[in-house]
ROTORLUM-96716 format. One record per residue (C-alpha): residue number from 0; residue in three letters; x, y, z. Coordinates in nm, 3 decimals. Layout:
BEGIN
num:NUM residu:ALA px:X py:Y pz:Z
...
This chain:
BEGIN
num:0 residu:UNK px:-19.633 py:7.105 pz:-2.913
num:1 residu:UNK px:-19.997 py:7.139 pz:-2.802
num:2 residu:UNK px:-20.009 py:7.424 pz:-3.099
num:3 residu:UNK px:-19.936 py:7.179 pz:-3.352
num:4 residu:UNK px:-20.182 py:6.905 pz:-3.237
num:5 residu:UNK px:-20.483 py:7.211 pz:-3.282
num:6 residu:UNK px:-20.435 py:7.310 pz:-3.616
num:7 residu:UNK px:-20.604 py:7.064 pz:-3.795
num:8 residu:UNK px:-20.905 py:7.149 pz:-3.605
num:9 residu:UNK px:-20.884 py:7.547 pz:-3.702
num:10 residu:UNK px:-21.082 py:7.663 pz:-3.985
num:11 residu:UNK px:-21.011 py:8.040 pz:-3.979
num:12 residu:UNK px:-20.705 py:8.076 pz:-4.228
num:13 residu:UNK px:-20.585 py:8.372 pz:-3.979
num:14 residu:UNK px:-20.625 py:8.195 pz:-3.657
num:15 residu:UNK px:-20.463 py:7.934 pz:-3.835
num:16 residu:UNK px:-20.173 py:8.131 pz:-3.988
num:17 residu:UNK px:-20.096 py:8.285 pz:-3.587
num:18 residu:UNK px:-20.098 py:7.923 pz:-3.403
num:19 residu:UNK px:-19.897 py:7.785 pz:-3.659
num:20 residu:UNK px:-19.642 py:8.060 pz:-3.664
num:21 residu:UNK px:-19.656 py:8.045 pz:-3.304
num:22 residu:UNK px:-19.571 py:7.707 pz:-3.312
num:23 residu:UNK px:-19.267 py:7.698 pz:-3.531
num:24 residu:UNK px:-19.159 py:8.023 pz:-3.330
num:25 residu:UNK px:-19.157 py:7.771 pz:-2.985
num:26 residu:UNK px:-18.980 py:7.535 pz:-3.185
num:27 residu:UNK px:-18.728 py:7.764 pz:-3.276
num:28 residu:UNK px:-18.709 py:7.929 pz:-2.927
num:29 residu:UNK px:-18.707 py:7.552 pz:-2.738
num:30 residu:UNK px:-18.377 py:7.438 pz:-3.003
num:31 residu:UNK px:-18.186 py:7.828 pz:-2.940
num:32 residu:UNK px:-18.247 py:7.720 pz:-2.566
num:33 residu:UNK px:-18.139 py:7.358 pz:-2.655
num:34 residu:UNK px:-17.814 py:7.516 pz:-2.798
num:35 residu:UNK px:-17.747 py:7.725 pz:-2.480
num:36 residu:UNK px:-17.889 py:8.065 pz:-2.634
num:37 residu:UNK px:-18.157 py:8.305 pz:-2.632
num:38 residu:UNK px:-18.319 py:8.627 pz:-2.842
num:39 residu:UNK px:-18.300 py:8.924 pz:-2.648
num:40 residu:UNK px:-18.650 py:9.124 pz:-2.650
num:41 residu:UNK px:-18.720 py:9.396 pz:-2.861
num:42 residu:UNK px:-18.705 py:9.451 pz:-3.287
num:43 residu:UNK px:-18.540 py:9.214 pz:-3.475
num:44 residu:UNK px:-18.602 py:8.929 pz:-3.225
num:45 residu:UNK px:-18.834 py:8.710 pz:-3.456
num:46 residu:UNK px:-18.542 py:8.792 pz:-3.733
num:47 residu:UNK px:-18.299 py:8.672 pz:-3.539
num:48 residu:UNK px:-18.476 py:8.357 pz:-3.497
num:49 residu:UNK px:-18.499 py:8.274 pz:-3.853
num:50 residu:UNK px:-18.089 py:8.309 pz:-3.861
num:51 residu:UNK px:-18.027 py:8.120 pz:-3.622
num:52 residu:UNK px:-18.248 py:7.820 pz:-3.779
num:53 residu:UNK px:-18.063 py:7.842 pz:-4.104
num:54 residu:UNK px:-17.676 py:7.671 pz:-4.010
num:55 residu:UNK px:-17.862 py:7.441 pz:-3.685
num:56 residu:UNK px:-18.071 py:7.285 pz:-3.977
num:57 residu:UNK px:-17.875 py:7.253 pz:-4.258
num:58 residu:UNK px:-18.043 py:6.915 pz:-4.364
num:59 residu:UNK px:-18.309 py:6.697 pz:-4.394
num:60 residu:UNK px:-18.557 py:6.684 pz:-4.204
num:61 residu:UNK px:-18.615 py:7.077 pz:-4.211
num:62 residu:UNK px:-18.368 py:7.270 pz:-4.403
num:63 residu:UNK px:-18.642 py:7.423 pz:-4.632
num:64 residu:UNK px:-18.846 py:7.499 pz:-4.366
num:65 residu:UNK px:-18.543 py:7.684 pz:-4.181
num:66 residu:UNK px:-18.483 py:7.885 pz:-4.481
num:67 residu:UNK px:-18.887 py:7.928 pz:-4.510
num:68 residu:UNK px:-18.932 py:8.033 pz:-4.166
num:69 residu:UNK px:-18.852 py:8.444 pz:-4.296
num:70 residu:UNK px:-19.124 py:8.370 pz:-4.515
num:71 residu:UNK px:-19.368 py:8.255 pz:-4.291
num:72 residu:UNK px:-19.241 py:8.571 pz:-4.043
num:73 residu:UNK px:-19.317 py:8.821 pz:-4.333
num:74 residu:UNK px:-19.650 py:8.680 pz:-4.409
num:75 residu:UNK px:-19.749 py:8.680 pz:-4.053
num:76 residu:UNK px:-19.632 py:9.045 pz:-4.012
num:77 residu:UNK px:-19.842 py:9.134 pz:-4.351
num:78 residu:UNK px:-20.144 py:9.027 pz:-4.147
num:79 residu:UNK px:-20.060 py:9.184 pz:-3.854
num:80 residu:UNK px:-19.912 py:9.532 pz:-3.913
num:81 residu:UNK px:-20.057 py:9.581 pz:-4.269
num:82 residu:UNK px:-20.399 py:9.388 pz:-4.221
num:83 residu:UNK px:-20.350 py:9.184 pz:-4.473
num:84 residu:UNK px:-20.572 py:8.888 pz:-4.561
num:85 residu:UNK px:-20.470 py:8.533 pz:-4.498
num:86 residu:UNK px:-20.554 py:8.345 pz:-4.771
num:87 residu:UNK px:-20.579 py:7.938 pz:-4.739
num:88 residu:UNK px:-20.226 py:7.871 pz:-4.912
num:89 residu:UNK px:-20.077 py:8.131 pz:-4.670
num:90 residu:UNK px:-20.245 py:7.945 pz:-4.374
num:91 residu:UNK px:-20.169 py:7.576 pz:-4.514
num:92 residu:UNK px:-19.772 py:7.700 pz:-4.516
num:93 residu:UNK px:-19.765 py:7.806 pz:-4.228
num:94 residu:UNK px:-19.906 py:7.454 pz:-4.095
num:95 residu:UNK px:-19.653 py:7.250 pz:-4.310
num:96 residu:UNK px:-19.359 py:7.480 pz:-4.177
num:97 residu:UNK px:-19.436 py:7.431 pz:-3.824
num:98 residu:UNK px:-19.476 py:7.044 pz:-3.894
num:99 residu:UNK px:-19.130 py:7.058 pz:-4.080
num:100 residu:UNK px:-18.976 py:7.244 pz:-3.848
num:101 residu:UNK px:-19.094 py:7.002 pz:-3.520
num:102 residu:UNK px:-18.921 py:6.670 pz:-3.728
num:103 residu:UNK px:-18.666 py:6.886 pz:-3.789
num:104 residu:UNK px:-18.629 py:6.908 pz:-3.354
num:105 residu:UNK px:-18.693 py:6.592 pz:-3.315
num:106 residu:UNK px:-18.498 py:6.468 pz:-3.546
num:107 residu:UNK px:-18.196 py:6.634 pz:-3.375
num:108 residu:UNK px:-18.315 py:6.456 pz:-3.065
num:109 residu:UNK px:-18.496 py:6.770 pz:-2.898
num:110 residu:UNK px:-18.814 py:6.523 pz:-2.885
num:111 residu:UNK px:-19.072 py:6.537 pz:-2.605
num:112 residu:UNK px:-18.833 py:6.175 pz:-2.489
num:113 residu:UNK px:-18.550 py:6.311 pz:-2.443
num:114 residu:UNK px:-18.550 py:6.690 pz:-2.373
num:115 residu:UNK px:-18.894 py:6.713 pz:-2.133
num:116 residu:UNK px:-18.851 py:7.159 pz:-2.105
num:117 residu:UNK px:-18.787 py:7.147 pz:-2.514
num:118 residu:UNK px:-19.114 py:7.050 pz:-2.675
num:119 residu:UNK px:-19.389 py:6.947 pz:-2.548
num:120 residu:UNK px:-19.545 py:6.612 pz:-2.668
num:121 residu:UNK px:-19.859 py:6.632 pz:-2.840
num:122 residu:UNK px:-20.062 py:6.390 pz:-3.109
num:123 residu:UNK px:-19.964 py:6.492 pz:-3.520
């Protein structure tokens, strides 16, 4: 994911936060596709996301991060429909969710080698 090869170059804790939760959002999206479904558009579509990560990774590499990922929505959403501040702990977990959620794909074989339209390879 090109997202998750930026990140260590950001140094806004709000830019941050967004490309990180962007990233584990793709992730998400690119293993629902991987699985044969989709969100539909509309409210409760970033929700629905974090439900469906919770039974596809039910172990290691990534469970945490599954049942993290409704944190990481919720903090995002803070920033962007209260305007909240970020703060650098809120930006760092974001970063180590997205990480944790990519081994978590790959690790279920939805790697840049072996699923090309899944994820796209970049440098960690």
């Amino acid at each position: 994911m090109e997202r998750i090869g930026q990140l260590e170059f950001l140094t806004s804790d709000s830019v941050k936060l967004d490309v990180a939760y962007d990233a584990a959002h793709d992730i998400g999206e690119a293993m629902l596709a991987a699985y044969g479904f989709r969100t539909t558009n509309g409210p409760g579509q970033h929700q629905a996301l974090g439900l469906f990560l919770y039974p596809v990774i039910d172990g290691p590499a990534g469970d945490s991060a599954a049942q993290r990922f409704d944190r990481l929505r919720r903090i995002r959403n803070s920033s962007h429909y209260e305007v909240g501040p970020v703060s650098s702990a809120e930006s760092k977990f974001a970063e180590r969710i997205a990480h944790q959620l990519y081994d978590a794909a790959v690790a279920r074989g939805l790697g840049p080698e072996s699923c090309s339209w899944c994820l796209v390879s970049a440098p960690l």
